[in-house]
C-alpha positions as a Markdown table, in Angstrom:
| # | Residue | x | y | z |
|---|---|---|---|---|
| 1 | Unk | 9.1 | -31.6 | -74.6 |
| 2 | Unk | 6.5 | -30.3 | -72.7 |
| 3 | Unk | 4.2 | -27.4 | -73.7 |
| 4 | Unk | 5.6 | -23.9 | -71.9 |
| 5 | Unk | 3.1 | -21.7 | -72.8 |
| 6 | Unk | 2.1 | -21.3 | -69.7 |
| 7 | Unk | 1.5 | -19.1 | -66.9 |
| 8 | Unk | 4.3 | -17.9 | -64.0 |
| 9 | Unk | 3.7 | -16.2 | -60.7 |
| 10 | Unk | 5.8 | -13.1 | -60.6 |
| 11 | Unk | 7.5 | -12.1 | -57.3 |
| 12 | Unk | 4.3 | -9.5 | -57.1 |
| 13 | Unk | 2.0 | -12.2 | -56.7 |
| 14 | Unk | 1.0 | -11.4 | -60.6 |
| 15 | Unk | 0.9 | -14.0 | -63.5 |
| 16 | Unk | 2.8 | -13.1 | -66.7 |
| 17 | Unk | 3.4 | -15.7 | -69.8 |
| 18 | Unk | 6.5 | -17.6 | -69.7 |
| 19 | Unk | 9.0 | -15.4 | -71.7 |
| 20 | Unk | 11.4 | -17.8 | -73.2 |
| 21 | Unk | 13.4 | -14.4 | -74.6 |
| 22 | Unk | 13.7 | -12.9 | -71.3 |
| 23 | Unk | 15.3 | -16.1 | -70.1 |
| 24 | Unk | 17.6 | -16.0 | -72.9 |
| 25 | Unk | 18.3 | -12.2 | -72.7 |
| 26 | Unk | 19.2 | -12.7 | -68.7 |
| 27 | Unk | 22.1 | -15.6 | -69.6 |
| 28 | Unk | 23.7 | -13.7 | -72.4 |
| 29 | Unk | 24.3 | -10.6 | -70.6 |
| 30 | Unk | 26.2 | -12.0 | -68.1 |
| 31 | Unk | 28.4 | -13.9 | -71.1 |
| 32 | Unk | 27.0 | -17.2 | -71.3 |
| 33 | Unk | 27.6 | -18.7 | -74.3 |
| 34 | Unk | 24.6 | -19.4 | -76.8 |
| 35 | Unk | 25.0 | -23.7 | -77.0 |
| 36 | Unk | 25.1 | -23.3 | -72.7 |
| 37 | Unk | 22.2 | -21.0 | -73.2 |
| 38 | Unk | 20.2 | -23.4 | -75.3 |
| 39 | Unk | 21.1 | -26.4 | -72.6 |
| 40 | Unk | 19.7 | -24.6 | -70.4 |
| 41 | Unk | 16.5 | -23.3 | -71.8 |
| 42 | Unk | 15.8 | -26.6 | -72.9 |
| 43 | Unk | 16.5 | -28.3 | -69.6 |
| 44 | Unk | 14.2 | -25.6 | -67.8 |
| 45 | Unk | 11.3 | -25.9 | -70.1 |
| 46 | Unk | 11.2 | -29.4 | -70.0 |
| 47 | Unk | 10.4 | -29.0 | -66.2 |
| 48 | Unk | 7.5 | -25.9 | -66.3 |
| 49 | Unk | 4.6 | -26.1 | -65.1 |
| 50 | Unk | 1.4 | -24.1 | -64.9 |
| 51 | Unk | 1.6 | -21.8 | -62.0 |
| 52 | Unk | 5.1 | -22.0 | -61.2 |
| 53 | Unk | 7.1 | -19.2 | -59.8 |
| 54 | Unk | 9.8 | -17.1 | -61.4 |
| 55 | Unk | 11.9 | -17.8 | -57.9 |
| 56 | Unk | 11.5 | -21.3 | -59.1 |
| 57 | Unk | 12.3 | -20.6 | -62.9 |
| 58 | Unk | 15.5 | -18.4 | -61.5 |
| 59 | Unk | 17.5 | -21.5 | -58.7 |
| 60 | Unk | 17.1 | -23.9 | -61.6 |
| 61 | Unk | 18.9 | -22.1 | -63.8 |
| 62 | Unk | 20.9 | -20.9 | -61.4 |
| 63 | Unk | 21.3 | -24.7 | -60.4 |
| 64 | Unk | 22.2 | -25.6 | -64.1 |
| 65 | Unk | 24.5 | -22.3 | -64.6 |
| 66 | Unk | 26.8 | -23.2 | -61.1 |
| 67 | Unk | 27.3 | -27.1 | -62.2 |
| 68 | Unk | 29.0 | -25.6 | -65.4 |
| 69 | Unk | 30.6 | -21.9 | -65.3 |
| 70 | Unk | 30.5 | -20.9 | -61.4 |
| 71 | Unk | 31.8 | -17.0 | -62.2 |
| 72 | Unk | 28.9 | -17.1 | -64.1 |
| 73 | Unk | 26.2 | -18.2 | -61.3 |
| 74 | Unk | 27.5 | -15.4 | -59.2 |
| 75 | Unk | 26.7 | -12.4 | -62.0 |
| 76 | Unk | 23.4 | -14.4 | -62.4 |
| 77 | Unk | 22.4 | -13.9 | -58.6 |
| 78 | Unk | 22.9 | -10.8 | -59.4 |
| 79 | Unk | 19.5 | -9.1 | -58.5 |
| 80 | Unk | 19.3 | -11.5 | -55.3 |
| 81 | Unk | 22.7 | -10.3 | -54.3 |
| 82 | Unk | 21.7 | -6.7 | -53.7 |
| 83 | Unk | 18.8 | -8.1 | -51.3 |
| 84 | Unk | 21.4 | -9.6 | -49.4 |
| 85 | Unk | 23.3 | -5.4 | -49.0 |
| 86 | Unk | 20.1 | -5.0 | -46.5 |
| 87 | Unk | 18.4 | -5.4 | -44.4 |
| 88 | Unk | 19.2 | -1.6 | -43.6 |
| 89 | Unk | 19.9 | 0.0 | -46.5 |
| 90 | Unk | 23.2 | 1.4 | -45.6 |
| 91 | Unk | 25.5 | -0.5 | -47.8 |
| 92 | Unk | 22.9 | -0.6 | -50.6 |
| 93 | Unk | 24.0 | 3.3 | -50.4 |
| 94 | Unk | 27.6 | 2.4 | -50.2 |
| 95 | Unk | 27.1 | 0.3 | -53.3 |
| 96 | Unk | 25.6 | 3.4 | -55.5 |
| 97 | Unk | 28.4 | 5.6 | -54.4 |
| 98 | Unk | 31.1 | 3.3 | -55.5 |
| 99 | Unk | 29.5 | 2.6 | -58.7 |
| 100 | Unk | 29.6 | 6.4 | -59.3 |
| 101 | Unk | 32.7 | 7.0 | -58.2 |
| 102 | Unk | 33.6 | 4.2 | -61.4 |
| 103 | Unk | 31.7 | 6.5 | -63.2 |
| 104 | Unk | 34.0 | 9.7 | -62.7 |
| 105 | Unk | 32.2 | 11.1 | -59.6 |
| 106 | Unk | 33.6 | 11.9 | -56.2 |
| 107 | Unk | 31.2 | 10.9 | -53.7 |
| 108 | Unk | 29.5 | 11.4 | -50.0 |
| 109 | Unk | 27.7 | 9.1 | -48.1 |
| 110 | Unk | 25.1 | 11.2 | -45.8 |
| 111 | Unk | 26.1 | 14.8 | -46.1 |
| 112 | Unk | 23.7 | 17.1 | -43.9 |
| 113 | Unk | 22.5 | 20.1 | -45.5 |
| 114 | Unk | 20.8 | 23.1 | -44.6 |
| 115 | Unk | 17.7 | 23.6 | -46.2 |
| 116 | Unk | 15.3 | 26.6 | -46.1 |
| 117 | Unk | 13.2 | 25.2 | -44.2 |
| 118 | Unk | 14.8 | 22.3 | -41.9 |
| 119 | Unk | 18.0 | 20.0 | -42.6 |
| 120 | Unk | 18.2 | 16.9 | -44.5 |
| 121 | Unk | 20.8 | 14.3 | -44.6 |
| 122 | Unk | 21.5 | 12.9 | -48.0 |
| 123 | Unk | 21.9 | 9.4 | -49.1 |
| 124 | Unk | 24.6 | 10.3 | -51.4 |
| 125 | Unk | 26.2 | 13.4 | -53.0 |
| 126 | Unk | 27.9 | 12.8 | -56.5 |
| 127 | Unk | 30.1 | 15.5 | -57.6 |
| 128 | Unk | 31.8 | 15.8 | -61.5 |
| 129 | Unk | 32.7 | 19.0 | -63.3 |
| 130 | Unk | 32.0 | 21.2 | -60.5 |
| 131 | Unk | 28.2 | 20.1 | -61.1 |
| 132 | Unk | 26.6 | 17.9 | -57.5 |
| 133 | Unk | 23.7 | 15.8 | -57.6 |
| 134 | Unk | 21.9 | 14.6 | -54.5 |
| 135 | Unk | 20.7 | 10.8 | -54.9 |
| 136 | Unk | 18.4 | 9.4 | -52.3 |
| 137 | Unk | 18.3 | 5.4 | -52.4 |
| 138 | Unk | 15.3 | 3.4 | -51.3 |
| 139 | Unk | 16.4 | -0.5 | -50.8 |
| 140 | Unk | 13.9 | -2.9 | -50.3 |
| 141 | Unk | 14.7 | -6.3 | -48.4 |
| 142 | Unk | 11.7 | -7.8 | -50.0 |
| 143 | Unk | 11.1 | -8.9 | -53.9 |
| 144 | Unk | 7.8 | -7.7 | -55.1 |
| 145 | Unk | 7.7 | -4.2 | -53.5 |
| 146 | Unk | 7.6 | -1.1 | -56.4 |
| 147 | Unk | 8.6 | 2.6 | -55.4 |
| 148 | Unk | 5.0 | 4.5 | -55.9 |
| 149 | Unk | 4.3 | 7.9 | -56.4 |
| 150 | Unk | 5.1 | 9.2 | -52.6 |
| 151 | Unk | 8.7 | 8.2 | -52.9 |
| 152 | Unk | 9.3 | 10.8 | -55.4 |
| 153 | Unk | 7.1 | 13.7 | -54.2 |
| 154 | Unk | 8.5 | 13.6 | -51.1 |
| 155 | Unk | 12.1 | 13.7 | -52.3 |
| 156 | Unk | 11.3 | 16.3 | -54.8 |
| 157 | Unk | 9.8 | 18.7 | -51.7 |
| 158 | Unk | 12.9 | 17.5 | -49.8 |
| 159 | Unk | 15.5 | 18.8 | -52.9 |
| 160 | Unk | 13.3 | 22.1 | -53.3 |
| 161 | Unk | 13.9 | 22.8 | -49.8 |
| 162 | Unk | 17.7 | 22.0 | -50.2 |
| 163 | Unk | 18.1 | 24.3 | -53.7 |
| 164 | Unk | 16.1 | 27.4 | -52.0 |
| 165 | Unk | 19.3 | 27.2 | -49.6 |
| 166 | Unk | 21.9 | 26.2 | -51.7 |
| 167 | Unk | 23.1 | 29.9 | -52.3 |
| 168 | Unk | 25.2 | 28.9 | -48.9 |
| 169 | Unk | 26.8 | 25.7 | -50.5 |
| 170 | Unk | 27.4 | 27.4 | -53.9 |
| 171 | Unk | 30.9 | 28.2 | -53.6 |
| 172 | Unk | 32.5 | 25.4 | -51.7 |
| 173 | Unk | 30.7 | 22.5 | -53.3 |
| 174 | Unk | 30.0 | 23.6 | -56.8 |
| 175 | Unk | 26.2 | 24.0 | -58.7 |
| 176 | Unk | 23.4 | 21.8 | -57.5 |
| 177 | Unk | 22.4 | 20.3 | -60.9 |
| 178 | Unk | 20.0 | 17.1 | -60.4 |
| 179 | Unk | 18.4 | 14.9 | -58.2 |
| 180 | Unk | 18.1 | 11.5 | -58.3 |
| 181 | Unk | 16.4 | 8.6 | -56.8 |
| 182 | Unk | 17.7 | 5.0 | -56.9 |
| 183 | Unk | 16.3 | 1.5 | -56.2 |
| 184 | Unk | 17.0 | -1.8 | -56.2 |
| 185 | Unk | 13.4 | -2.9 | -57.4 |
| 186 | Unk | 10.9 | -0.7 | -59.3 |
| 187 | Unk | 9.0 | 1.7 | -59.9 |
| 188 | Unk | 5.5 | 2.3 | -60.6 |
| 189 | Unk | 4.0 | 3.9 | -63.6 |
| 190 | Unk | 2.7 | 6.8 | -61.4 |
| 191 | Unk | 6.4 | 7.6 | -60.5 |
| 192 | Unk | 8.0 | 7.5 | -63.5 |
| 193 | Unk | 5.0 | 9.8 | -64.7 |
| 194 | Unk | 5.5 | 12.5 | -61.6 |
| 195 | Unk | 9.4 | 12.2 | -61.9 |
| 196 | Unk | 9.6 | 12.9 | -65.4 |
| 197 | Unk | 7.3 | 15.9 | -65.2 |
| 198 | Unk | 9.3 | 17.6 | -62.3 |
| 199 | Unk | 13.0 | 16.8 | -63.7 |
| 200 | Unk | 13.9 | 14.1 | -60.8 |
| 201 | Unk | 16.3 | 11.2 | -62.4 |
| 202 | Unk | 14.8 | 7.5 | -61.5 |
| 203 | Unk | 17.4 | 4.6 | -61.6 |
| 204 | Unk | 15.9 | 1.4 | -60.8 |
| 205 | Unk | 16.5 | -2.4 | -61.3 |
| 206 | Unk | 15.2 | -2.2 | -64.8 |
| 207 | Unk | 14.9 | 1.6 | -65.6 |
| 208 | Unk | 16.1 | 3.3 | -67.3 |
| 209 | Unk | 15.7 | 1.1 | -70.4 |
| 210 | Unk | 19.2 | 0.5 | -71.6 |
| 211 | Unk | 21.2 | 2.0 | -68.5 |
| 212 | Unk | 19.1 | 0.8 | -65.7 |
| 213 | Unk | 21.2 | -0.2 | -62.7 |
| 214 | Unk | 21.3 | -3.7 | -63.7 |
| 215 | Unk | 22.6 | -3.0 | -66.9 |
| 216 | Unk | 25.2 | -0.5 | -65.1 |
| 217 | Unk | 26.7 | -2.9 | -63.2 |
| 218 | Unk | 26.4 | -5.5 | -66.0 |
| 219 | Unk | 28.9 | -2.8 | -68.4 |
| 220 | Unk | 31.0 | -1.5 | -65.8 |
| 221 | Unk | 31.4 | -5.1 | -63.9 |
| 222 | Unk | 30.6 | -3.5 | -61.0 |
| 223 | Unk | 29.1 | -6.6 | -58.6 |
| 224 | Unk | 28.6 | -6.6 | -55.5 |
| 225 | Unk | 30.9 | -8.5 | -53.1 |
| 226 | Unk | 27.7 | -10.3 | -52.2 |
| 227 | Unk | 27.4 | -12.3 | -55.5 |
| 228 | Unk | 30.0 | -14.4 | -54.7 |
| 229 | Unk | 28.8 | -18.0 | -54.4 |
| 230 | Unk | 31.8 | -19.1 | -52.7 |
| 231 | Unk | 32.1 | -16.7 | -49.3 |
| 232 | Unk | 30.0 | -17.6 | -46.4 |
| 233 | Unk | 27.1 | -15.0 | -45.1 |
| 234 | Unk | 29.0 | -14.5 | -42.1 |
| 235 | Unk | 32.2 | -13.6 | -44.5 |
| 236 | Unk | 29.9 | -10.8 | -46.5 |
| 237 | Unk | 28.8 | -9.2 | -43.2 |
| 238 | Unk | 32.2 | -8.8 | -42.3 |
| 239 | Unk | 33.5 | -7.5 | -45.5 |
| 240 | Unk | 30.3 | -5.1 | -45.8 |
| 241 | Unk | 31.1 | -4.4 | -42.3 |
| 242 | Unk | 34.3 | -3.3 | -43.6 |
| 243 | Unk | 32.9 | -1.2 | -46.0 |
| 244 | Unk | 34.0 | -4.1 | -48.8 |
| 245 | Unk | 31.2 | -3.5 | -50.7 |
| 246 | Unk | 32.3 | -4.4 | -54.2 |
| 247 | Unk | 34.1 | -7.2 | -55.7 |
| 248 | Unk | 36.6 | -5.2 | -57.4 |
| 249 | Unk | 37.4 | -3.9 | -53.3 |
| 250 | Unk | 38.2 | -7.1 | -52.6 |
| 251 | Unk | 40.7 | -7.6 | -55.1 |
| 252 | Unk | 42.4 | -4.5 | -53.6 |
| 253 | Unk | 42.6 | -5.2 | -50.1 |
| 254 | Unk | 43.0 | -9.0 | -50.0 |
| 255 | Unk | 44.1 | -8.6 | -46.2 |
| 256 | Unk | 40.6 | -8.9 | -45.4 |
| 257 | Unk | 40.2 | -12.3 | -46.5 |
| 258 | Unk | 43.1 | -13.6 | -43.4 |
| 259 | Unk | 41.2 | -11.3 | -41.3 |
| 260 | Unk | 38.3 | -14.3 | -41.7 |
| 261 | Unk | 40.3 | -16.8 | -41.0 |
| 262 | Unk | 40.0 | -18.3 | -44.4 |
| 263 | Unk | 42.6 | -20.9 | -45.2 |
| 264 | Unk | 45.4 | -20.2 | -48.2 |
| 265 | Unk | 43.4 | -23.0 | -50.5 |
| 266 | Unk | 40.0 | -21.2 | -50.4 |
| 267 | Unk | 41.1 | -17.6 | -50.4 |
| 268 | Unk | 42.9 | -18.7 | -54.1 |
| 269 | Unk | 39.6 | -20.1 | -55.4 |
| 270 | Unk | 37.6 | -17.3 | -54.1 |
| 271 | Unk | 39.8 | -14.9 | -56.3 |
| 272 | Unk | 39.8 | -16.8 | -59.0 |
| 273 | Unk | 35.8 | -16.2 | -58.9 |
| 274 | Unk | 36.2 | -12.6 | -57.9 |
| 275 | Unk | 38.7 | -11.9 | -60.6 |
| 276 | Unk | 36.5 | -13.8 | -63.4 |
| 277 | Unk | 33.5 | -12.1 | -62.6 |
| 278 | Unk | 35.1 | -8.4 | -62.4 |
| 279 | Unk | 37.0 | -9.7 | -65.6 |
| 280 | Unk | 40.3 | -8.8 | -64.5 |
């Protein structure tokens, strides 16, 4: 076996010690089983190499993972999946909205308010027990790109302007609790810093530890309908277009799939995948 301690090239460009844990950690939480998890550590070991990228480290396990339980190669795309909701950032918003509405919110997708100073329109609104939170969502298209410190000071001067107003909203809507901001990558130290200090809520791919939004989607089973490895691109933009955005959607309106043209055979086998990866 070759020697893996070693060096890999993050997406940031960064180098970081091969983490044979992390590995391990991202192939049990989507429910591979520990003697598939040890063929596959052991397979991708065998093949590092000093300098070589986590991309790299990810499509061969990936590679690995589809030749044996293909539900389980979609959950694994996971993070690469939400790139594919851009490039504009509009059904990355779609995608936060339903998973709170599976979370006992009823949502908006960009709701104009009047603030004290000028209006804002609002990613998403999230409303539960008469108590609204405003969540602004910043997608990246690109893997390597972190939130920094202006992402939440300008939302925070955007939801001060939006609460010294809210006395109009009161009534109708209900009490204007939190704010949050959500991405698909990360954030920077700075961020989390500022954030925490004003009372803003940060949700990114990885934070909060324990109920980050991977983890989220992970519990709930909440995928995206781009995980599937078995619909085409072209498929996905029409379901997005359709505002299909999760997996579990698709199992709901199963019209859409004769909509594509897609032939009796394939549209069983892409619900079988669909219904194993939402566990159904």
């Amino acid at each position: 076996m070759k020697n893996y301690s070693i060096d890999i090239i993050k997406s940031s460009g960064l180098k970081d010690p091969f983490s044979e844990e992390k590995l391990k950690k991202s192939l049990k939480i989507i429910g591979v089983d520990s003697n598939l998890v040890e063929q596959i550590l052991l397979k991708v070991k065998n093949e590092l190499y000093e300098g070589i990228s986590t991309k790299e480290i990810y499509n061969r396990a990936f590679s690995l993972l589809k030749k044996e339980k293909g539900h389980l190669a979609s959950k694994y795309k996971l993070k690469k999946a939400i790139y594919e909701l851009g490039p504009t950032g509009f059904p990355f918003e779609r995608f936060i909205s339903a998973i709170l509405k599976y979370s006992g919110y009823s949502t908006e997708v960009g709701k104009i308010f009047e603030g004290k100073c000028i209006s804002h329109e609002v990613d998403v609104v999230a409303k539960k027990n008469n108590k609204v939170t405003t969540v602004e969502c910043k997608f990246h298209s690109e893997q390597g790109l972190k939130c920094n410190v202006k992402v939440p000071l300008y939302i925070n001067s955007r939801y001060k302007d939006i609460v010294r107003n809210w006395g109009k909203y009161l009534k109708v809507i209900g009490d204007l609790e939190s704010c949050w901001v959500v991405t698909n990558t990360r954030f920077t130290k700075d961020a989390v810093q500022y954030a925490n200090c004003v009372g803003l809520y940060l949700l990114s791919w990885d934070y909060p530890e324990n109920d980050s939004l991977k983890d989220r989607i992970n519990r709930l089973g909440l995928y995206p309908i781009t995980v599937s490895t078995l619909l085409t691109e072209e498929e996905k933009e029409f379901l997005l277009s359709r505002d299909i955005v999760l997996c579990r959607d698709l199992i709901n309106d199963a019209f859409y799939l004769d909509k594509c043209g897609i032939s009796k055979a394939r549209k069983e086998k892409i619900f079988n995948e669909i219904q194993r990866i939402c566990k159904c």
